[in-house]
Structure formats: C-alpha cells, structure tokens
TIVOPA-304854 format. One line per 5 residues: number of its first residue (from 1); for each residue x, y, z of C-alpha. Coordinates in nm, 2 decimals. Layout:
N
NUM	X,Y,Z | ... .
***
This chain:
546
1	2.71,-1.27,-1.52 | 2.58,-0.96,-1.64 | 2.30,-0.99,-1.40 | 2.52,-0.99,-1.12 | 2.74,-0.68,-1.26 .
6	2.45,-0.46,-1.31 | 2.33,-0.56,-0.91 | 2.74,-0.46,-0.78 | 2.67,-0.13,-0.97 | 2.33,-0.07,-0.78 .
11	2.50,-0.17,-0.48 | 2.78,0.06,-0.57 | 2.54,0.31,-0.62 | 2.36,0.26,-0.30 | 2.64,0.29,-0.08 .
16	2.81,0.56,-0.28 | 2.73,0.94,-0.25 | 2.36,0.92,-0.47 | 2.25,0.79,-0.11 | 2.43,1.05,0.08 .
21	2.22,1.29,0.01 | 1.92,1.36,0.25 | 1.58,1.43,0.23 | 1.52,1.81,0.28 | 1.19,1.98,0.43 .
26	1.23,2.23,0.18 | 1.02,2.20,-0.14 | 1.01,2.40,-0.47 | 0.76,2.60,-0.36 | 0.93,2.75,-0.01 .
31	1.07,3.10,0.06 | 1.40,3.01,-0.05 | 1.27,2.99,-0.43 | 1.10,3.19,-0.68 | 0.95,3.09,-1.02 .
36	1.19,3.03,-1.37 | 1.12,3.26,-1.66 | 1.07,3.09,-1.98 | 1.38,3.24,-2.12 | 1.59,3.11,-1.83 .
41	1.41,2.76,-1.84 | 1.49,2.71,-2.22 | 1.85,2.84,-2.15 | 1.91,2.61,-1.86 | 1.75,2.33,-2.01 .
46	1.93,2.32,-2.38 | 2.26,2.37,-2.16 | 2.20,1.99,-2.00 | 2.00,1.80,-2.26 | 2.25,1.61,-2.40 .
51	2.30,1.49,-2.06 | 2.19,1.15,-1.93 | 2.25,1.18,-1.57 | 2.07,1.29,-1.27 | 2.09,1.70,-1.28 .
56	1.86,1.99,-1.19 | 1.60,2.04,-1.48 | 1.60,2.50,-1.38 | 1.84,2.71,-1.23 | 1.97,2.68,-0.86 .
61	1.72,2.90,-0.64 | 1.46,2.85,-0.89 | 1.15,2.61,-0.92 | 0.85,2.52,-1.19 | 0.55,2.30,-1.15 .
66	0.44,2.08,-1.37 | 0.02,1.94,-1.32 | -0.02,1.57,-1.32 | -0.31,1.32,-1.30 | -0.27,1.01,-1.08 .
71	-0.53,0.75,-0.95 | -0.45,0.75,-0.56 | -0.39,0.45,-0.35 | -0.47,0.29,0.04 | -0.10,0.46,0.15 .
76	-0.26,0.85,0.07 | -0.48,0.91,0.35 | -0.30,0.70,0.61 | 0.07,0.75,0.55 | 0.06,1.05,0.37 .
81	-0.16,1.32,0.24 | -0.07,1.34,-0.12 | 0.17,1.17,-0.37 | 0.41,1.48,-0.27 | 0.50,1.30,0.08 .
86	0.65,0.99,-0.10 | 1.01,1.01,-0.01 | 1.11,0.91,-0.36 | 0.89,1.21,-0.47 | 1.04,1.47,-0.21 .
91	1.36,1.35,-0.31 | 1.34,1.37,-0.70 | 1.24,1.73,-0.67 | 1.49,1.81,-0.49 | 1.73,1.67,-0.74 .
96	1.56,1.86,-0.97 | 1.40,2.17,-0.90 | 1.07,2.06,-1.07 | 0.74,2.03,-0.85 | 0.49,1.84,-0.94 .
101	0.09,1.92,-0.81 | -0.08,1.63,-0.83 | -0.48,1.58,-0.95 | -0.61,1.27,-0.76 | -0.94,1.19,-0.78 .
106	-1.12,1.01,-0.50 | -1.10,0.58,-0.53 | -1.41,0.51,-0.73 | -1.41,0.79,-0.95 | -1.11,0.80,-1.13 .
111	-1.29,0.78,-1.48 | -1.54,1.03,-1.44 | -1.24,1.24,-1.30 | -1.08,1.16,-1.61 | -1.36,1.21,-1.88 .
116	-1.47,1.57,-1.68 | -1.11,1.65,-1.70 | -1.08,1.58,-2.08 | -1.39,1.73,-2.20 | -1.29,2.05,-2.04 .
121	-1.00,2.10,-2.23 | -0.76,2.21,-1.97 | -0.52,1.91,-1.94 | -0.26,1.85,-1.64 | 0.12,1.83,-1.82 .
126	0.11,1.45,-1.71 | -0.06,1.19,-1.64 | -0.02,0.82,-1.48 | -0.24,0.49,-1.52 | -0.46,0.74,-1.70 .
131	-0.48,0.43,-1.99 | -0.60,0.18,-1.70 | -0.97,0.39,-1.65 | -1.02,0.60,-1.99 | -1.21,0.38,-2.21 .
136	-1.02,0.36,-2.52 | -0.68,0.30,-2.26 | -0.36,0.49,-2.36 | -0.36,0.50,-2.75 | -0.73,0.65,-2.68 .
141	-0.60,0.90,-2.52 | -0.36,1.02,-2.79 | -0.59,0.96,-3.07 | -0.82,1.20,-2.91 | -0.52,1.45,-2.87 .
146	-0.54,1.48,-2.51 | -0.13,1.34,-2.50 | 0.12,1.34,-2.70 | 0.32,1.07,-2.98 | 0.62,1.00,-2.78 .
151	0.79,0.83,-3.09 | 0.81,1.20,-3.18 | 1.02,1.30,-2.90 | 1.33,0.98,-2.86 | 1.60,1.24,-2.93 .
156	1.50,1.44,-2.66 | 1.48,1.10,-2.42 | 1.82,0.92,-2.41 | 1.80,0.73,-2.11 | 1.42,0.60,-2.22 .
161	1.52,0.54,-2.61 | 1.81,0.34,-2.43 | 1.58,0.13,-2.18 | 1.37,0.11,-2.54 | 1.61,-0.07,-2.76 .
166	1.71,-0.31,-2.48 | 1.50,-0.61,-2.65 | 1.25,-0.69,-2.93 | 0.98,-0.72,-2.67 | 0.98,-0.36,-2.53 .
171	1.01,-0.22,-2.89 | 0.70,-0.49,-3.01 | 0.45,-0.40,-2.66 | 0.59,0.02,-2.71 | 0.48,0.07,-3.08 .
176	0.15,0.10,-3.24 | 0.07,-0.04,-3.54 | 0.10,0.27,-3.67 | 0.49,0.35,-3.52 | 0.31,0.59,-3.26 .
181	0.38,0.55,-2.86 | 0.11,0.70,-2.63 | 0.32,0.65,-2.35 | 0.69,0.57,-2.19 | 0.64,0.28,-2.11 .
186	0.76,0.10,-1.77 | 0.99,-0.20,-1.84 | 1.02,-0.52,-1.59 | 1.44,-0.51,-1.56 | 1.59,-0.71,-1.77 .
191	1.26,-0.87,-1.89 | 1.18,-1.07,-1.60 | 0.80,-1.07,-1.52 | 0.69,-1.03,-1.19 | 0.48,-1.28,-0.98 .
196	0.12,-1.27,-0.94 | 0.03,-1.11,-0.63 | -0.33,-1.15,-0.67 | -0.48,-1.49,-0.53 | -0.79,-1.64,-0.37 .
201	-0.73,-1.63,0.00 | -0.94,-1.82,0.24 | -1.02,-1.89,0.61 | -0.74,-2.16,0.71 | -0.92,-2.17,1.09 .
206	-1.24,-2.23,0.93 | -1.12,-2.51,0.72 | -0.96,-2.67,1.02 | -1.27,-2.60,1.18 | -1.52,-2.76,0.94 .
211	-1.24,-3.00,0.86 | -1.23,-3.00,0.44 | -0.96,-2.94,0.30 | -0.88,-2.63,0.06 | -1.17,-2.66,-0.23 .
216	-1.04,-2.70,-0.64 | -1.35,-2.73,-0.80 | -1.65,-2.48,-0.83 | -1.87,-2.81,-0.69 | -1.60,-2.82,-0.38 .
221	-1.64,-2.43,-0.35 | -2.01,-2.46,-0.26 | -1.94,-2.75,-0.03 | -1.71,-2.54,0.16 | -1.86,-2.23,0.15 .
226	-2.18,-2.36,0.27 | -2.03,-2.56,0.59 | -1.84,-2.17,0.65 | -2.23,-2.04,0.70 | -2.37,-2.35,0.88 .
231	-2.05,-2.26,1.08 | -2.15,-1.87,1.16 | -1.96,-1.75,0.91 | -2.19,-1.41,0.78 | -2.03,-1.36,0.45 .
236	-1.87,-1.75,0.32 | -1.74,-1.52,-0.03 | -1.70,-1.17,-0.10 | -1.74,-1.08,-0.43 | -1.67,-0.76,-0.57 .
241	-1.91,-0.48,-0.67 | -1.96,-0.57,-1.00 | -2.03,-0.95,-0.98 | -1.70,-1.04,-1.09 | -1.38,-1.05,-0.90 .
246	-1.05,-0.87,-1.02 | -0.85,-1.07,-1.30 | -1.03,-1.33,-1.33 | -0.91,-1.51,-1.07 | -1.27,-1.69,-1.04 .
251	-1.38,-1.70,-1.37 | -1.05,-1.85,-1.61 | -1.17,-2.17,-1.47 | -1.51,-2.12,-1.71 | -1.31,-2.06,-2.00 .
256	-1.37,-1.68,-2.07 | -1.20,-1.39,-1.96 | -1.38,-1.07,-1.90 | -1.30,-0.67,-1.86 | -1.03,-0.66,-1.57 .
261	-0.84,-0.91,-1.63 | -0.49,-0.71,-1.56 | -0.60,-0.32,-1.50 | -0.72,-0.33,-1.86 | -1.09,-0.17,-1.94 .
266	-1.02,-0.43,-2.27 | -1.36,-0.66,-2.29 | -1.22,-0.91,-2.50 | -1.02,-1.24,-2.47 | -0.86,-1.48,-2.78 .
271	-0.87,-1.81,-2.88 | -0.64,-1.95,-3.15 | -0.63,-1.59,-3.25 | -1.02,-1.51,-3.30 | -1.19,-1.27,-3.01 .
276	-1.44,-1.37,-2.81 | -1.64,-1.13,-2.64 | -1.74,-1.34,-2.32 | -2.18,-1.25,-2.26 | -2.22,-1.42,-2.58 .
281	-2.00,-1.73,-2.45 | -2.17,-2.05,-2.22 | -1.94,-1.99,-1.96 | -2.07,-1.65,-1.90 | -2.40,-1.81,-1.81 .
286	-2.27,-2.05,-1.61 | -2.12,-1.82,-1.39 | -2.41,-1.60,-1.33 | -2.63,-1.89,-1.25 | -2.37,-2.02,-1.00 .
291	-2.36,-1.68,-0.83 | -2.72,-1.66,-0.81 | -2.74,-1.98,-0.64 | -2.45,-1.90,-0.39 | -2.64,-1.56,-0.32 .
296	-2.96,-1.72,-0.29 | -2.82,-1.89,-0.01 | -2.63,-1.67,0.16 | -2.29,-1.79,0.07 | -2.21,-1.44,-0.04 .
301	-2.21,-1.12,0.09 | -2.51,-0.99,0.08 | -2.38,-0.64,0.06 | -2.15,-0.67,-0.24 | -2.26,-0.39,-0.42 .
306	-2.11,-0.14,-0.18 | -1.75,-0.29,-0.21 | -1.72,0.01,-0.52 | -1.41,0.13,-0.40 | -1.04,-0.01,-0.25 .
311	-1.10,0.15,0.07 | -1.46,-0.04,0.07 | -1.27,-0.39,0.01 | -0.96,-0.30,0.25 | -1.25,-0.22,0.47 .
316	-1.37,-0.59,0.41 | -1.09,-0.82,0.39 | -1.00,-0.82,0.76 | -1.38,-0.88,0.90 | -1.41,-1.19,1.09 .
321	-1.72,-1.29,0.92 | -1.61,-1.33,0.63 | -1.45,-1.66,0.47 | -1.26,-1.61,0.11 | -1.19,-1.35,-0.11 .
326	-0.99,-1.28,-0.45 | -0.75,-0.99,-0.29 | -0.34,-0.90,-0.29 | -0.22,-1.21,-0.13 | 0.02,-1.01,0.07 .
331	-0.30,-0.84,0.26 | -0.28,-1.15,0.51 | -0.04,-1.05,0.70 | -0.19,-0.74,0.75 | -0.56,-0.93,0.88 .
336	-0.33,-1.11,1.12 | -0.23,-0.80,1.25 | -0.55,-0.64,1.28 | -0.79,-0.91,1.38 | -0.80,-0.94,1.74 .
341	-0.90,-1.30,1.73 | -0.49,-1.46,1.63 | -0.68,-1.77,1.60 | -0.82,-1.63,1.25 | -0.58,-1.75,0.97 .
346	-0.58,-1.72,0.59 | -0.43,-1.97,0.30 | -0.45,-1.90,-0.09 | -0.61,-2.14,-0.27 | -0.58,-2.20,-0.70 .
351	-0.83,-2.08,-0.94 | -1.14,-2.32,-0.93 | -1.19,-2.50,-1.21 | -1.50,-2.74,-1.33 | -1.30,-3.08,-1.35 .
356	-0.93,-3.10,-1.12 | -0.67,-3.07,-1.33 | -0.82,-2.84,-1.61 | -0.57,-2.62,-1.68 | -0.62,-2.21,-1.68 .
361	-0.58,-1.98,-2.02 | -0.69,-1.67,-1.87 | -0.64,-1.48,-1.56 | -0.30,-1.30,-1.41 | -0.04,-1.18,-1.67 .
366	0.26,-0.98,-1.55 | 0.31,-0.73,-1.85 | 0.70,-0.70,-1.91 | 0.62,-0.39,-2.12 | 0.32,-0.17,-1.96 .
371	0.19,0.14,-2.01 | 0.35,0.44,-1.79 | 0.37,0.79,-1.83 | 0.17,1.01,-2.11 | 0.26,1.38,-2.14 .
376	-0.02,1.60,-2.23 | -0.02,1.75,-2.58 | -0.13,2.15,-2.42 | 0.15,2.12,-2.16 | 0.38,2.47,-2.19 .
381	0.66,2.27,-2.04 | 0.69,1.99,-2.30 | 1.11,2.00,-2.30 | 1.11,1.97,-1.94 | 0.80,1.72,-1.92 .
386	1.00,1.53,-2.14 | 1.34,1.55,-1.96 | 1.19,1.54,-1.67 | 1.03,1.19,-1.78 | 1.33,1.05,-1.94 .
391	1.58,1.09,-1.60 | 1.33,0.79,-1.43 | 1.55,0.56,-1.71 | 1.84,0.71,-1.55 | 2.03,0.44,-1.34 .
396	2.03,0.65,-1.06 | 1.66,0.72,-1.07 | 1.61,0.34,-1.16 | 1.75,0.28,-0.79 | 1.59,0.54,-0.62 .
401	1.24,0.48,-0.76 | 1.28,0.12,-0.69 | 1.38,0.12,-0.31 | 1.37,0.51,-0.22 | 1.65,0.73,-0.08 .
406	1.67,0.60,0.23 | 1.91,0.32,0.25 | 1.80,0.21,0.67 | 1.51,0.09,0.43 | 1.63,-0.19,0.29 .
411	1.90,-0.46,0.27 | 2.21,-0.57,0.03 | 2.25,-0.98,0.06 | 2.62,-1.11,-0.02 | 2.50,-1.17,-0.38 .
416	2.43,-0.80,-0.36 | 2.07,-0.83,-0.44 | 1.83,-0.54,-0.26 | 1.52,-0.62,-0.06 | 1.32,-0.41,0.19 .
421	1.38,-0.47,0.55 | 1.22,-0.53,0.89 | 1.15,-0.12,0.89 | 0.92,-0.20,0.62 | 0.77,-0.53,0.67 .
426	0.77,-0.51,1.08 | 0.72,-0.15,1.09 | 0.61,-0.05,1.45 | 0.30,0.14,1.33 | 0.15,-0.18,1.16 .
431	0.11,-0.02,0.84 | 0.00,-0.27,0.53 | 0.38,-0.33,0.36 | 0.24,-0.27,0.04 | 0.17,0.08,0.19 .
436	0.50,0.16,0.32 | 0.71,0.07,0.03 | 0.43,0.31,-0.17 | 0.54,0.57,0.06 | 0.90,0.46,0.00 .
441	0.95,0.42,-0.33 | 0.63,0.48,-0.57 | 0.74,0.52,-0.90 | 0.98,0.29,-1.03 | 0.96,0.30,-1.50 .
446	1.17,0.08,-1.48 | 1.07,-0.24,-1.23 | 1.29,-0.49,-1.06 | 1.08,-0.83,-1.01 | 0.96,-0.91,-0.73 .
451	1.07,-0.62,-0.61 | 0.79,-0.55,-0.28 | 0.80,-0.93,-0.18 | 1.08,-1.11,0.01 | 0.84,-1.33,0.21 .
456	0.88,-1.66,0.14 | 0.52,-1.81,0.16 | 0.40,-1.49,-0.02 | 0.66,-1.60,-0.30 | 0.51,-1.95,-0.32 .
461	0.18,-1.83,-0.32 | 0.26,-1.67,-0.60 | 0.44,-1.92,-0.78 | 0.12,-2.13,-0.72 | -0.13,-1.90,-0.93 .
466	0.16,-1.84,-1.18 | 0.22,-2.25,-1.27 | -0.16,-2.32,-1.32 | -0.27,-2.01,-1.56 | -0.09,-2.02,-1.91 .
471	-0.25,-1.70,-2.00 | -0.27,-1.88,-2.40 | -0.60,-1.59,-2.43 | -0.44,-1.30,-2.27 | -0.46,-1.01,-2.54 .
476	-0.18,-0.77,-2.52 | -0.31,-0.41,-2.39 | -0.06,-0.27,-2.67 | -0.30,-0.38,-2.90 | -0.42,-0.06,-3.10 .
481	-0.69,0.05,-3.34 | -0.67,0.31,-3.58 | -0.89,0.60,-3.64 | -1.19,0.44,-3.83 | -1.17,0.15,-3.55 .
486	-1.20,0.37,-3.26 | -1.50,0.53,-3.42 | -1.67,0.19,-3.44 | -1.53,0.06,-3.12 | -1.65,0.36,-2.89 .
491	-1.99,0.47,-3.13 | -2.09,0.03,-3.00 | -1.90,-0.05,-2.70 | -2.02,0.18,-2.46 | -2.36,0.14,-2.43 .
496	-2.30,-0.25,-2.43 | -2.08,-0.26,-2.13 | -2.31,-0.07,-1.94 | -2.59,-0.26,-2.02 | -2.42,-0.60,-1.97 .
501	-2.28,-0.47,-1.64 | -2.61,-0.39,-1.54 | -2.80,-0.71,-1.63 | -2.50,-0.96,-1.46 | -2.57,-0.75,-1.14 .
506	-2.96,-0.85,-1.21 | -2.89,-1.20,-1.29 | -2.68,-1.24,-1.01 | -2.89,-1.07,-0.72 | -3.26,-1.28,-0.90 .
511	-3.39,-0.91,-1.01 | -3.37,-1.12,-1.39 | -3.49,-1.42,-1.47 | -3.27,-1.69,-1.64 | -3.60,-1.74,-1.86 .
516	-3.49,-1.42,-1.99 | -3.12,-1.49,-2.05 | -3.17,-1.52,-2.40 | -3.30,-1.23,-2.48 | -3.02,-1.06,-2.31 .
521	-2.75,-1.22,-2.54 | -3.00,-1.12,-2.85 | -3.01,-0.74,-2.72 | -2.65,-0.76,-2.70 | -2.60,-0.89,-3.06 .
526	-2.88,-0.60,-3.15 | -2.62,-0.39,-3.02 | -2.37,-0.46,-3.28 | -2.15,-0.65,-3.08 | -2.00,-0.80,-3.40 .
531	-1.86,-0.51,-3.52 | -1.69,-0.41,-3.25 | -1.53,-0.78,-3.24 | -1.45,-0.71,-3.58 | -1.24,-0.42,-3.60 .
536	-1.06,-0.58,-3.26 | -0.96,-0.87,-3.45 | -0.86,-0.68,-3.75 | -0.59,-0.50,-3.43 | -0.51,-0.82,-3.30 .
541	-0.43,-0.98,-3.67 | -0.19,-0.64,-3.70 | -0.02,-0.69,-3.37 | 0.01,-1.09,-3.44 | 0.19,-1.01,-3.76 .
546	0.43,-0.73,-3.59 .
***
C-alpha cells in the first residue's frame, strides 16, 4: 500500500506544476546574470537551509559555479557535448541558480585524469563515480583528504539524512567502520535492487545457422564458437582488453571472482568469510589456458587489446563478424538497428559453467546502497555544495532526476507506475535508449528499479542472469580500511595488479609459457600478497560484525 501511495504522489507530482515549468535556453552564465558575492551567498543561503524543498540555492539574477569531476559516457559526443546539455541538468540549474562546469576526462583515462588531478592539489568542489577508478575507491579518497567526512555535515543535509535513516541497510553500506561517510550515497527506492543488465549475448542467426543450440558449458562454448569460424565468422568471441570480460560474467562459472566485478577496482572475492585473491586460485589458471587455446585458434578476436575504451567496444558490438560478447543486454536492439543485414539476430545466453547445473557465487550484484557523490574538502562553496547535494533527496528532484522534466518522455500506467515512452525507445534518430534516457534524466541519488527498461524480453533476460548467480562471494564495496591498512594495501597492491594484468595478457596471447605459470604465482606471493589479504580480511571481519 505504501508503494502505491508514494507512486500517486509522483504521479501527482508529475502532472502538477513541478512539470509545468519549461526548460529555458538561458543558463547561469548568460547576460541576464552576474556572479554572487560571498556575503550575499551566505545570506541567501542561511535564509533557506532549514528548508527541504526545491528553491534557488543564490539570489534571483545571480549565479555561482561549482567544478565537478565526472567519467563521461557513449550519450556525450553524440547527443550532447557535455553533461551541461542533459535536460535534467539544464533544468536543475535553473531551479537553482548554481552552474556546474564539468571535468570529463576522455573514456580510457579516467584514472590517470584522476591521480594527475589529485596530486596537483587543485580539486573540483565535486566529484561523481570518482570511487569506481581511484584505486583505494571512495573512502581512499577521503583518507587521503581529497573529499570530505559527510557524517560531519547530516544537519546541513535534511532530505539526504532522511533518505539515510530509511532502513538498516543504507545506514550499514553508508558508514565506515570508523562512523565516517565518503560519499552520499545513491539509494535503490525503497530497497529494491535493480536487474542485471549485463549478460552474454550471442549470434541467434548463427546458431540457427550452424544448428546448436545456445552453449552452457565452457566445453559447449568451444563447440560453438568454433562451428561460428568454420562458418565465416572473423571474431567467434570478443573479449575485452584486459583478458577478462566485465563482471565476471565469464569467469563465476570457475569459481573466482576478479577486479571488475561491479565497477569496483576491489581485487578480492570471499568464501565462508576468508578472501581469496583469485591469481593464486586454480581457476585462474584454468581460465587463462582456456583463452589461450580459443586465441590460438582464432575463436577470439584477434584484436582484443584495442577494445581499451567504451567507444572501442560500442564500436565492436554491432560488427557482423563477430559472434558473442559479454555487453549491456539492452545494446541488441541497437545492432538490429544498425546492421544492415536484419537477418543478423542476438540472444543472451547464462554464465558458462564447467558441469550444467553448477550454480554461480560471483558475478552481477545490484548494490542497494552505492557510492554517489563526494564533495571536495578545498571547495570555497562547501554550504552550497552541500545544499546543493542534499535537494537530489528532495522528492521533487527524486522525480525529475529519475525521468527528466519533460513529461512527452514518458508514461503513467493506471497503477500509476512511470516508464519511458516510444520518444525514447523508438526515437526517430535511432539513438541507443540507454543514451537517450542519459540525456533525459542522468542523475537520479535516489534510483527507481528498473527504471531504463520496460522491454519485456530485456526484463527476462535479466531475470535469467539474476536466478543463476547467488552472489554468496560478492564483498560489499563499503568495506573500508583504516589508516595503517591503506598503507599496507596501496605500499603491495599496486605493483601486483599491474604485474598480474600484465602477465594474464601474456598468458593469454602465448607471449608466456604455462611452463612458467608457477613462477608467476611465486612472484606474486614475493610480492606480499598475503598482507594485503590480511589487512582486507581484518575490514571484512569489521564490516561482518557491523
């Protein structure tokens, strides 16, 4: 019931005057406005912050501008030019008179962006998904005083402290061990995890073709893929630059998970609650032999290494030579748009596994608590940084960021649930969806499931990946070390990822020997793997116990 009440308030909402109000071509930095004092700010400001609701943050006729760092995505450069033209983001500065210039580094180099950006010591005011790339993730970040404790600021954020206390979870996944929070974090409303919207999709027509039916096994995988080549099929798998395809979606099967296993630069996994560092596993081995074999053969592209960036793999996906890749399963209805050839067809198929019916502890996790936005510790706008932040609790924003301003966007069913329409999905310019509702509606803190997906087969796709994975070695990314632990974590695991990420890429291309495997897992261990596997677990024992 209260489901259903909150949804007639959106819809309320929707239809009511928050939605009257149109986009404007002006923009905080136009003619029509000049720049706020600081006397007039902190006047203006301490006049509203009690308030909860949607309001201008400086005075009528006035604007500010506030720096923030944000990875970019496929929609810039086709849709738009900068995270400005989002309508959710033309329309939240108008609301409030605050500007926002946005540092985006170019796909591929977000982390050196980041680290150049830290070690000069001139910080943006914000930053977003800066956690996902900087290698000690969020809490890194404020350990190393680059943002700031938000747990020191709730009285200045009533809408976020409100969204906070909602359940046990968000205040569990928030907190540090310590009581510290690097970030606001972004909520899934009222706790309900998304889908998985990552899958293995493969050539349907080439299946039909060969006539097999959709592989479960790694041993079927090599069947098929090697009847797609005998077929003319150039590159039977892609795999990503790396050797190792987003979230595991190849490798829970094996039994380890490893690195990017849900945005996280986190190298471990668990078992029964002891860490496992996966190069030092038999799985791990395992895996690189079987890619070596499939590249020795031709059953993968031979050009993986230059897939190093999203546009590279959005580049890829769509090519008619190739036959199955781990990618958003909503990007086939974008190849069926673009490949001339309609015959060409896609299908998602599960996680491969050794034996069918082995079940999967490690790959896809929707977060209800994640991460979100950090405010930098030099900022000289911290009060309205932080009011600023706390008005996307709002319900108002809530709505907005969710399905944009723009209500010929989307749709209210009779149960008055809200989904994006045909102007979306159908759009005449046959733009990705993905990258329309990005251009729509970009920044939700607070996300309604489910919220970019109303077709049904890309539902049940994702109901598929989501029954077979129990995610029983997942580790929580609000795991946190203290200060003593981050010394020994960063002073070991740097060097040892890059040196395992360069030696997989060896093993897998045959530039190493498998005679030579065991020394690898020796140099790794010389490395002092073990302490960094020990201070992790003394974190993980903390969060267990929280």
């Amino acid at each position: 019931m209260k489901k259903k009440q909150r949804r007639m308030a959106w819809s309320t909402l929707a239809v009511g005057s928050l939605l009257l109000t149109t986009l404007s071509s002006a923009c905080s930095s136009d003619a029509t406005t000049s720049k706020v004092t600081q006397e007039e700010l902190q006047q203006h400001l301490e006049a509203g912050e009690s308030g909860t609701g949607l309001r201008r943050l400086v005075p009528e006729g006035k604007s500010v501008t506030l720096k923030a760092w944000r990875p970019t995505h496929t929609s810039i450069g086709t849709l738009m030019e900068s995270w400005n033209d989002t309508l959710f983001n033309r329309w939240m500065e108008e609301q409030t008179g605050v500007h926002i210039e946005w540092i985006t580094p170019v796909s591929g180099t977000e982390g050196d962006n980041l680290a150049m950006l830290v070690s000069s010591g001139e910080y943006p005011d914000l930053f977003f998904d800066a956690g996902l790339v900087y290698p000690t993730g969020a809490y890194g970040l404020l350990k190393d005083g680059v943002v700031i404790d938000v747990a020191q600021h709730l009285d200045k954020l009533p809408n976020y402290k409100r969204e906070l206390e909602r359940s046990q979870i968000r205040q569990i996944e928030s907190y540090s061990d310590e009581g510290q929070m690097a970030s606001l974090s972004r909520f899934m409303q009222d706790d309900i995890p998304d889908s998985t919207w990552y899958g293995i999709l493969m050539r349907k027509d080439m299946l039909d073709k060969v006539d097999m039916e959709a592989p479960q096994t790694y041993d079927e995988w090599y069947e098929v893929l090697t009847a797609f080549k005998g077929a003319g099929i150039e590159k039977p798998y892609l795999l990503n630059s790396d050797g190792f395809p987003k979230l595991n979606m190849f490798t829970g099967g094996l039994g380890f998970g490893y690195m990017n296993y849900g945005g996280s630069v986190q190298p471990f996994y668990q078992v029964d609650g002891k860490i496992r560092y996966a190069p030092l596993e038999p799985g791990f081995k395992t895996y690189l032999e079987m890619m070596n074999k499939w590249y020795a053969e031709g059953l993968i592209d031979q050009d993986f290494l230059s897939l190093n960036s999203l546009n590279a793999e959005f580049s890829a996906y769509p090519d008619p030579r190739t036959g199955s890749m781990v990618a958003p399963i909503s990007i086939v209805n974008v190849i069926r748009e673009l490949t001339p050839d309609k015959n060409v067809d896609y299908i998602a198929v599960p996680h491969p596994v050794v034996n069918k019916g082995d079940k999967i502890h490690v790959g896809t996790q929707a977060s209800l608590v994640r991460s979100g936005m950090q405010i930098s510790s030099k900022t000289q706008y911290l009060d309205v940084a932080l009011q600023w932040a706390d008005l996307f609790y709002s319900p108002e924003v809530i709505l907005v960021s969710n399905y944009g301003p723009d209500a010929s966007y989307y749709d209210v069913d009779e149960e008055v649930k809200m989904s994006f329409n045909a102007k979306v999905y159908a759009n005449e310019d046959g733009f990705a969806p993905i990258d329309m509702i990005t251009s729509i509606a970009d920044s939700p803190a607070v996300i309604v499931s489910d919220r970019t997906v109303t077709d049904p087969w890309l539902l049940e796709q994702a109901q598929l990946y989501d029954s077979l994975n129990d995610n029983a070695y997942i580790i929580s990314s609000s795991l946190t070390l203290n200060d003593e632990e981050s010394k020994v974590y960063n002073s070991v695991m740097t060097n040892i990822i890059d040196y395992v990420e360069e030696m997989q890429i060896k093993f897998i291309m045959g530039i190493e020997k498998f005679d030579k495997y065991d020394a690898f897992v020796e140099r790794v261990r010389s490395m002092k793997i073990e302490e960094a596997m020990a201070v992790y677990q003394a974190a993980l024992d903390r969060y267990n116990a929280r």
